[in-house]
C-alpha positions, 0 to 999 in steps of 0.5 A: 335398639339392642338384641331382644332375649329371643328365649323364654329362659333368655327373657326370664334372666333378662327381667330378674337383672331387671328386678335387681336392677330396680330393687333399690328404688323397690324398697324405698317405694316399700318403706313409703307405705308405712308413712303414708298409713301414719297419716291414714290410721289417725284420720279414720281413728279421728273421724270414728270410721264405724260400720254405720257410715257404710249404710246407703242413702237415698234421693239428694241424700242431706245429712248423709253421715257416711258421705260426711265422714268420707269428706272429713277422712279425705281432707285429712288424709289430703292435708286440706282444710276441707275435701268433697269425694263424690262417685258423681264426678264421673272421672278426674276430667268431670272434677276438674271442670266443676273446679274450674266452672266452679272458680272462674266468672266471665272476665277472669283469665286462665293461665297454665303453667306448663305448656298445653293442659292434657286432651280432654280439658281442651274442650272445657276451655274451649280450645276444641269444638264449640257450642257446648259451653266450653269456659271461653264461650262464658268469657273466660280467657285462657293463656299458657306459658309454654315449656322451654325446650326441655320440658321445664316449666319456663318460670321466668315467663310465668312470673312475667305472666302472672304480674301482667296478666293477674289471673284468677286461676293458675292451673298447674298440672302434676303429671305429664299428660301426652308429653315428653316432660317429667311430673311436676314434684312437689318442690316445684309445686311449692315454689311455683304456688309461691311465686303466684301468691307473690306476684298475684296474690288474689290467683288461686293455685289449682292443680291437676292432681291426677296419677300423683296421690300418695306418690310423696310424703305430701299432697299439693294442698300441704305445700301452697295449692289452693285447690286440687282435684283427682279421680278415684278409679285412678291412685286414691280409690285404691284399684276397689272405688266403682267411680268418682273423683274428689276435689280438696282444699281451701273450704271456699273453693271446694265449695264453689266446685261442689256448686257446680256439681249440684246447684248453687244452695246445695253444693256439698251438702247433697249427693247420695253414696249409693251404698258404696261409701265403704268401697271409697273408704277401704280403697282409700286405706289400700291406696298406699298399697297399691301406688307402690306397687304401680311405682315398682312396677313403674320402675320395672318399665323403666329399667326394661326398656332402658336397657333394650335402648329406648327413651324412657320418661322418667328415668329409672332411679329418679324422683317421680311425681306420678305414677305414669312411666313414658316409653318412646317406641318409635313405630306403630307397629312397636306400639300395637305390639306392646299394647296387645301383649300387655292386654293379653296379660289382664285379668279382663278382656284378655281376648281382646285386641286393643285397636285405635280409635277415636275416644270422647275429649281427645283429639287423637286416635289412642290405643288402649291396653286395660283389662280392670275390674273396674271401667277405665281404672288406671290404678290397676296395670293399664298403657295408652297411647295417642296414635302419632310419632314418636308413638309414646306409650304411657304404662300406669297403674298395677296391684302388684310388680309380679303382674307388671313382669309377666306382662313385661315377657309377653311384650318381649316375646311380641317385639321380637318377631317384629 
């Protein structure tokens, strides 16, 4: 590794070469919201957004104008032929197994494309624990294609896959997870959902959309998904959503997930806002916003690290399809430090000393930095990490780059007395 600025003034002069270092990224970053707001502003104009959408409802809430409208703005905005945003789903992990309950029947068989899906699905499908209905105890197959040994996803074994064993569903997940492989781009997406539709056109294409809204000019929806799925405490709920997740895409199917969500009969058409339609849809508006700055504030880790000579996932100053940057520290003792001092940075709980231990859905001991308004909100500036070598922390989120460098020095100061 290289020498750490071991001064105040040292670590301020460090980071502004940083900051000049990552300007050119920043500005693209920058340029990117107006483009994302051309697609916004005629979606809430289209849907006569009015203040009469934000009242509450109560009980299985049917009929519910503002859940309805958020609905249509959403699949819009998604470019999806139809979308269900409900503060049900109580994170991206919910959304995406009502997706695939909702989607799969006993026989049917499941093929991921790129390698392991992240930790907290492994249950869903059965691959951890049992006895609580996992989709492989209602007879559901589950296969994957693993990475090749750069963290690409193998297309030619894919495409043998997909001709053998004709899957109903293709679960492509868009970002990294717990791994050392770039977010899938949106060329890949496109071309992968091709290949499925061509070597097994009954496959549905579905894709973890999680940490990838708003990141490119498109969703998965606009370039072959089928059907994708998102949380709202990560970027679409624009740092302000309470909760909830969304599910976007072919009608059908949104239907189907939504089946799951309430009972089949019901599906999309229950499930009250609680009074909160209004915080989802100006969330929504400021989720532009704020996923350029978590990219910022992305390539400012990136380029940071870098520089003092540690592996960074993905690169500074190349395409990125999720928000999340990987940092590869190599010792616990790094990673703790690192955690900490970003904790020491947050708005909430900054006297709190982030410390492993067992979560629900993961198989690991994580370390988790997040001081958010909001619960678990990893559109806000946040880091985790699984406990294990090569000890890889996983920085996401931020309201604003100046919040990112100021967290940055503290966690300067704290890898220098190591």
């Amino acid at each position: 590794m290289k020498a750490l600025p071991r001064s105040a003034v040292a670590r301020d002069q460090f980071l502004a070469r940083v900051e000049a270092a990552a300007a050119v990224a920043a500005q693209g970053h920058c340029a990117a919201v107006t483009d994302h707001l051309r697609r916004l502003l005629p979606a809430f104009a289209a849907e006569r957004i009015g203040q009469h959408h934000f009242s509450g409802s109560t009980g299985a809430a049917h009929g519910d104008p503002g859940r309805e409208a958020l609905d249509r703005v959403f699949a819009r905005v998604m470019q999806a032929e139809a979308a269900a945003v409900r503060l049900q789903f109580v994170s991206g992990t919910h959304a995406i197994a009502a997706a695939l309950f909702g989607v799969l029947r006993p026989g049917d068989t499941l093929l991921a494309a790129a390698g392991r899906p992240y930790e907290t699905l492994e249950e869903v499908i059965g691959l951890r624990g049992q006895g609580q209905g996992s989709l492989q105890e209602f007879g559901v197959t589950y296969r994957e294609v693993p990475l090749t040994r750069d963290g690409r996803v193998d297309e030619q074994t894919l495409a043998e896959a997909l001709s053998s064993l004709r899957p109903r569903l293709l679960f492509l997940q868009r970002s990294c997870g717990y791994t050392w492989r770039p977010g899938l781009s949106l060329a890949q997406l496109e071309r992968l959902c091709a290949l499925a539709h061509t070597r097994s056109p009954h496959t549905v294409c579905f894709v973890d959309n999680c940490y990838g809204e708003f990141v490119n000019q498109r969703e998965p929806t606009a370039v072959g998904a089928d059907l994708m799925a998102g949380s709202l405490v990560k970027n679409p709920g624009g740092t302000i959503a309470p909760t909830g997740g969304y599910v976007a895409g072919r009608r059908d199917l949104v239907e189907q997930a939504c089946c799951r969500l309430t009972a089949p009969g019901l599906g999309s058409a229950a499930g009250s806002g609680f009074g909160w339609t209004r915080l989802v849809l100006q969330g929504l508006f400021l989720a532009p916003q704020m996923v350029a700055e978590a990219l910022i504030g992305a390539e400012l880790v990136a380029t940071t690290f870098q520089q003092l000579g540690y592996g960074v996932n993905p690169q500074p100053g190349t395409e990125r399809s999720d928000v999340i940057q990987a940092v590869r520290l190599g010792s616990a003792q790094r990673l703790l430090a690192v955690c900490r001092a970003f904790q020491r940075c947050s708005p909430v709980g900054a006297y709190l000393e982030p410390t492993p231990a067992a979560m629900p859905g993961y198989h690991h001991h994580l370390v988790m930095a997040g001081g958010t308004f909001v619960e678990g909100s990893t559109s806000e500036f946040s880091a985790d990490a699984p406990l294990v070598s090569p000890y890889v922390i996983y920085v996401q989120g931020g309201c604003h780059r100046s919040h990112v460098r100021l967290a940055l020095e503290e966690a300067l100061a704290a890898l220098s007395t190591i």
